[in-house]
N, C-alpha and C positions, 0 to 999 in steps of 0.2 A: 604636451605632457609626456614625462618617460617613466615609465617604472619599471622596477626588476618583476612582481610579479602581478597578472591582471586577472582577476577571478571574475567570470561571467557566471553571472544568477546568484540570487540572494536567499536563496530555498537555506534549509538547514543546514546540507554540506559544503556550500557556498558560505556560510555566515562561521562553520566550522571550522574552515581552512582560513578565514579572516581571521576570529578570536585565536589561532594557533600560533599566527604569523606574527601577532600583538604589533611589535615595534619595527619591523621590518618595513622594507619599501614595498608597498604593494596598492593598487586599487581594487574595489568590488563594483561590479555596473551590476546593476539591476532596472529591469525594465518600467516592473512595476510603479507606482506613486512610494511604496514601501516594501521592505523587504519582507521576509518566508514563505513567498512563494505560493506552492500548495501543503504549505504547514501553519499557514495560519488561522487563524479566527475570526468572524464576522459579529459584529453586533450590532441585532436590530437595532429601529427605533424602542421599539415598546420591551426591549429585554430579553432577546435571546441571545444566546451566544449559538454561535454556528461551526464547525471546524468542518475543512475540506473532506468530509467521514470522516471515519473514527481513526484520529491520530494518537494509537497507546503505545506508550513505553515501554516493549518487552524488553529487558537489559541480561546481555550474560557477563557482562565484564563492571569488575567492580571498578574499573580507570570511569565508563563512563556514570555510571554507578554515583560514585564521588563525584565528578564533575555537576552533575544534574543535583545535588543536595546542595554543593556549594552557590548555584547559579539561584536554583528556586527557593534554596532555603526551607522554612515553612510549608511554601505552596509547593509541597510535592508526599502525595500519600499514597501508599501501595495497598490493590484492593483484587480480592483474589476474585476467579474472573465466573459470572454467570451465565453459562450462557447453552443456549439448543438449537436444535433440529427442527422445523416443521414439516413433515411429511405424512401422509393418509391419515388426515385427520388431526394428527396426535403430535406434540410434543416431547420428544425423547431428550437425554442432554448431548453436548458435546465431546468428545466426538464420536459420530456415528458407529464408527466399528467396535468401541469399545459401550454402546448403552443402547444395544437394543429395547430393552426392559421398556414394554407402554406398546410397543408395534403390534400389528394384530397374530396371530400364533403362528400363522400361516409363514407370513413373513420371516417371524425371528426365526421356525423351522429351517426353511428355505439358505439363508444366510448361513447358519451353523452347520447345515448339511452339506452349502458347496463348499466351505472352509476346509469341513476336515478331507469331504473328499480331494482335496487339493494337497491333504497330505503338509500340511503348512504348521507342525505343531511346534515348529523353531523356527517360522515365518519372521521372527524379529530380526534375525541376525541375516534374511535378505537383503543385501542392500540395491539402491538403485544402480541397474545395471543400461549405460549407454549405448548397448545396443538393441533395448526393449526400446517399446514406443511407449508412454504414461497407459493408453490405454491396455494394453497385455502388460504391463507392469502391474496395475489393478488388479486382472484376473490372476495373474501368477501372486499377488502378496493377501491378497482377501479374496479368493474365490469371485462368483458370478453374482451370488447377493450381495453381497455390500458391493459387489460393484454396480449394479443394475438398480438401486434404492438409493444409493448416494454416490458417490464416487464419482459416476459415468454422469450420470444427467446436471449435479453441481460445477461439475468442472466443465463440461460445455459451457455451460452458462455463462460462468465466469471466465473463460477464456475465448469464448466465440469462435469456435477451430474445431475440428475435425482432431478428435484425442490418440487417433495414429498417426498425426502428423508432431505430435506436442512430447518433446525429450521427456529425459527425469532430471534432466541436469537443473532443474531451477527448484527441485525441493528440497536438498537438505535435512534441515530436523522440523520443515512445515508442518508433514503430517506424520501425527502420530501412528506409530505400529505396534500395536498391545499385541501381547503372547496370549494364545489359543485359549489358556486357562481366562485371564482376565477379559477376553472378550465373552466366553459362556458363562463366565461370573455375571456380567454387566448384560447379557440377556435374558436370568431368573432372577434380579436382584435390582433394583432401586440405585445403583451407585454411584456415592456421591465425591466421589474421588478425583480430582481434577487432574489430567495428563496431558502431556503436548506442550510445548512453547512455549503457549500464554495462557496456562494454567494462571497466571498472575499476572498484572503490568503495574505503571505506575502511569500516573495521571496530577497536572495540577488540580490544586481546592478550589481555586477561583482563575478566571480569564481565560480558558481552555486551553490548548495546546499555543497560543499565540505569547502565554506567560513563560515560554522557554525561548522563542526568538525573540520578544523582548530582552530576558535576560544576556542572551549571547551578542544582541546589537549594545547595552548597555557598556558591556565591557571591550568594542569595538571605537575607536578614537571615529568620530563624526568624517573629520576629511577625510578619511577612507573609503568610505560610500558614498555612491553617485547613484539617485535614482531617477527614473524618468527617462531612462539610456535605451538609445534604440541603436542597435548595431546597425548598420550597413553592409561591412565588409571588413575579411579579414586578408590582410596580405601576408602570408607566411613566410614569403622571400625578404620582404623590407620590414619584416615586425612589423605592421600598422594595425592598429585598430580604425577603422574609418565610424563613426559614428556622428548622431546630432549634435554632439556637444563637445565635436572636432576630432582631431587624432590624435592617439595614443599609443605613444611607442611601450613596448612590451620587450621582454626578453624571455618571459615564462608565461603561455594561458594556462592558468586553471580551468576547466567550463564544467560546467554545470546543467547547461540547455542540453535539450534531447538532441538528441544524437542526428535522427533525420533533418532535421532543422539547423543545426550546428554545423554541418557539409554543407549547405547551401548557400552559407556566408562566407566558405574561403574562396578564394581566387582561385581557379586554376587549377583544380584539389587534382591527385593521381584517378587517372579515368578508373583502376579498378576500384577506388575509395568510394569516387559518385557513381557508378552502377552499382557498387555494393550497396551502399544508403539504404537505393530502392526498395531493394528486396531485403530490408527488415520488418518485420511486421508487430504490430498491438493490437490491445483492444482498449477503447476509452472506456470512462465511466461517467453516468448523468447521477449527479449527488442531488437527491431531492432531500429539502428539511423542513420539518415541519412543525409546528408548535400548537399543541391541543389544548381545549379548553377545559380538563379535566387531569387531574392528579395522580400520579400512579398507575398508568396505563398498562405499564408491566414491570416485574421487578428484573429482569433479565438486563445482561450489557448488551446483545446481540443475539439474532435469530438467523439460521440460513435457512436458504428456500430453496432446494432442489429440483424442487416438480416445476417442468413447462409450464402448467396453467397459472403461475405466477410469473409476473414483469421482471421482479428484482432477486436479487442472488443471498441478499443480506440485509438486514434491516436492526436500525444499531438505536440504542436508549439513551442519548447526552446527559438525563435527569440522574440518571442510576452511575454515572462516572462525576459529577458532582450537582450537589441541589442548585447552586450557585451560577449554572447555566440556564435559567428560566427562571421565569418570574412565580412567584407562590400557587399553588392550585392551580400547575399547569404541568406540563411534560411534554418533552420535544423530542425527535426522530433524529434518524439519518435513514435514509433509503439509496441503495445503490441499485444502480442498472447498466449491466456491460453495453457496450454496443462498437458495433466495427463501420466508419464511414463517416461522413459528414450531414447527407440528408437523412436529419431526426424530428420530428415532431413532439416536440420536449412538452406544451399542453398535452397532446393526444397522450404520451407516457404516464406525465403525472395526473390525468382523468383514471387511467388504466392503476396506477398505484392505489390510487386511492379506493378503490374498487377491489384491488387485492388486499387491500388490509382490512377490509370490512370482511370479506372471506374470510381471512384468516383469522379473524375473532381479535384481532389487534384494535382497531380502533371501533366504535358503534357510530349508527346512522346519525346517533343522537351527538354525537362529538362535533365539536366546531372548529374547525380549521382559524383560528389566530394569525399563527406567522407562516411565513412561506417563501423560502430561498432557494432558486435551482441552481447551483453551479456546475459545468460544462469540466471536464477532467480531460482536455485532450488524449495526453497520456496516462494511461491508467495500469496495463500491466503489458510488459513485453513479452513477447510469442516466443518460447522457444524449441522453434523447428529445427530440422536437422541442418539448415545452411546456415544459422545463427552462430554458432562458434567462430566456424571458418571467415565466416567475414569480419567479427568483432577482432578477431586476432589480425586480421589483415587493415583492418580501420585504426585500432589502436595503437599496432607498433608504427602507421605510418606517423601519424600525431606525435608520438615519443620522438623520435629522430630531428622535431619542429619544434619539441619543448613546448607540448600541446596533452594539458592531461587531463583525463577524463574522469570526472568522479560523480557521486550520486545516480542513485537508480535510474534515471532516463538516459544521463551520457555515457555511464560506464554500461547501460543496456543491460540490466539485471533486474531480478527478484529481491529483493533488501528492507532491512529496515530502517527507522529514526537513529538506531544504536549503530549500525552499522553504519551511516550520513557521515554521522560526530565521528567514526574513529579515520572513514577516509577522509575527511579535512584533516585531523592531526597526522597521520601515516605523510600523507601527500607533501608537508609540509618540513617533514624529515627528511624524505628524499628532496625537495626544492632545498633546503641547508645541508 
């Protein structure tokens, strides 16, 4: 088999660079029994729906915008976003720097006193600067409280790394940076003011985040996808793909697989390419879900959990993004937990979870565990340390000169989201025409 272009992984920007390609010569291999990856949907037996966590829509572009209306049609409704903080006791809203208001006095003192002594009363117009480390980027943009109460102890969590080893270059417009006034507003006042990124998403009404790669395979011609594909090997000299279900000549890879993984199936690669590989670094995520036997457990989309003496970093509501994902007089989870390595004790964690959300007033003794999904997130978020640049620039222009391009969060080795998946399938597709 020959084709002009061959797109490895069937994730969303895999499926995005196919519906782009439409009539063009091209294949999709996917590993999988079925395509999206870790954007799709699980459904129990007894009626839950599951998604790999919470897979939401934040959209800034109206191209994908329109795209997603004309795909899901109906099933797609935008729902402005709930969500807090759990720390010392108490529930504050999102995001921290900006809603102290509910912390004990001590606290919100604390934070507003290192702020200003920080001198930071035009703190917005800081930007990230790459020769800070994330950690003194904190101190210098929000003082020592809000870094010491959220900032510091969330982001280890979720990143599993030491926060002066950890850039600024992976956050963008992630976190929100309120001006000096609206953070002392949102520490004597209730406010209920939604700022940051996803202040809003969108979300399907029914079949969860799995009703958007259904739509993008629907509009994909059948012969173009092959699942069940297990690579072997890639020869970059003789174009080959070697896999189960024989070889495939190429002239263009698209890829999609993670990046560590995606070097160890070429032949031969440039030695500084595979010693680079190495030294990239993640952290995975154990996606626990759960399904309870009580109704309205909380009204929130999403809770973070900063303090150590919790397992999980995040703990997200499926019922509250639509009814439609559980069965009546029930409600279902998503529980995240980072972790760095491969030896885990996935019971002993989620024994441990279930224990922290009795703490935390999230679910009671009296609740019954129904349903119960663990999925395994290999990759989950990429590290990025100060040798991350230099080797991506050195991994990726060598792939370009082979007609080897790397897209989606795991192979282009970034921070990203769903919106950003879709627009690198279309981009990538322009430059391949």
């Amino acid at each position: 088999m020959k084709y002009n272009t061959v797109i490895l992984g069937g994730g969303i920007a895999g499926l995005s660079t196919a519906y782009h390609l439409r009539h063009d010569d091209f294949l999709l291999l996917e590993k999988e029994s079925d395509v999206g990856g870790i954007c799709r949907t699980i459904k129990t037996d007894n009626g839950f729906y599951y998604d790999f966590t919470g897979h939401l829509l934040h959209l800034k572009t109206d191209y994908v915008k329109n795209l997603l209306i004309k795909l899901l049609k109906n099933n797609l409704r935008l729902i402005a976003r709930n969500s807090c903080i759990y720390s010392n006791n108490t529930l504050t809203r999102y995001p921290f720097q900006a809603n102290l208001y509910g912390l004990p006095v001590k606290i919100i003192e604390e934070c507003i006193t290192e702020l200003i002594e920080r001198k930071l009363s035009d703190f917005k117009n800081i930007s990230a600067d790459s020769h800070l480390s994330f950690y003194d980027w904190c101190l210098k943009t929000f003082g020592k409280g809000i870094s010491k109460y959220f900032m510091i102890p969330y982001n280890e969590k979720l990143w599993q790394t030491n926060l002066n080893n950890l850039t600024t270059e992976w956050m963008g417009n992630y976190i929100p940076k309120p001006a000096l006034s609206e953070v002392v507003y949102g520490a004597v006042t209730d406010n209920k003011k939604n700022i940051g990124y996803n202040a809003t998403f969108y979300y399907p009404n029914k079949g969860g985040i799995q009703s958007l790669i259904d739509a993008l395979k629907e509009n994909i011609a059948h012969k173009n996808i092959k699942t069940n594909v297990k690579i072997i090997s890639i020869d970059t000299l003789k174009k080959i793909i070697k896999t189960n279900i024989g070889e495939i000549i190429y002239e263009n890879i698209v890829t999609t697989i993670p990046l560590p993984v995606f070097i160890k199936l070429i032949k031969n690669p440039a030695i500084n390419v595979s010693n680079g590989s190495k030294k990239l670094k993640w952290t995975s995520v154990l996606n626990i879900n759960i399904g309870i036997d009580r109704e309205n457990i909380s009204d929130k989309h999403w809770i973070y959990f900063p303090e150590k003496k919790f397992s999980f970093y995040r703990v997200g509501f499926y019922n509250n993004f639509s009814k439609s994902l559980c069965p009546n007089k029930t409600s279902s989870m998503y529980i995240e937990v980072s972790y760095k390595g491969k030896n885990i004790n996935k019971e002993k964690i989620y024994k441990k979870t279930l224990s922290d959300l009795k703490t935390a007033k999230i679910i009671k003794s009296s609740d019954k565990v129904i349903s119960k999904l663990i999925l395994d997130i290999p990759y989950g978020y990429v590290i990025y340390d100060k040798e991350r640049t230099p080797l991506l620039n050195t991994i990726q222009n060598y792939f370009r000169k082979l007609n080897i391009f790397n897209i989606g969060r795991y192979s282009k080795w970034n921070y990203s989201t769903m919106e950003d998946a879709i627009l690198e399938g279309r981009d990538i597709v322009k430059c391949l025409r």
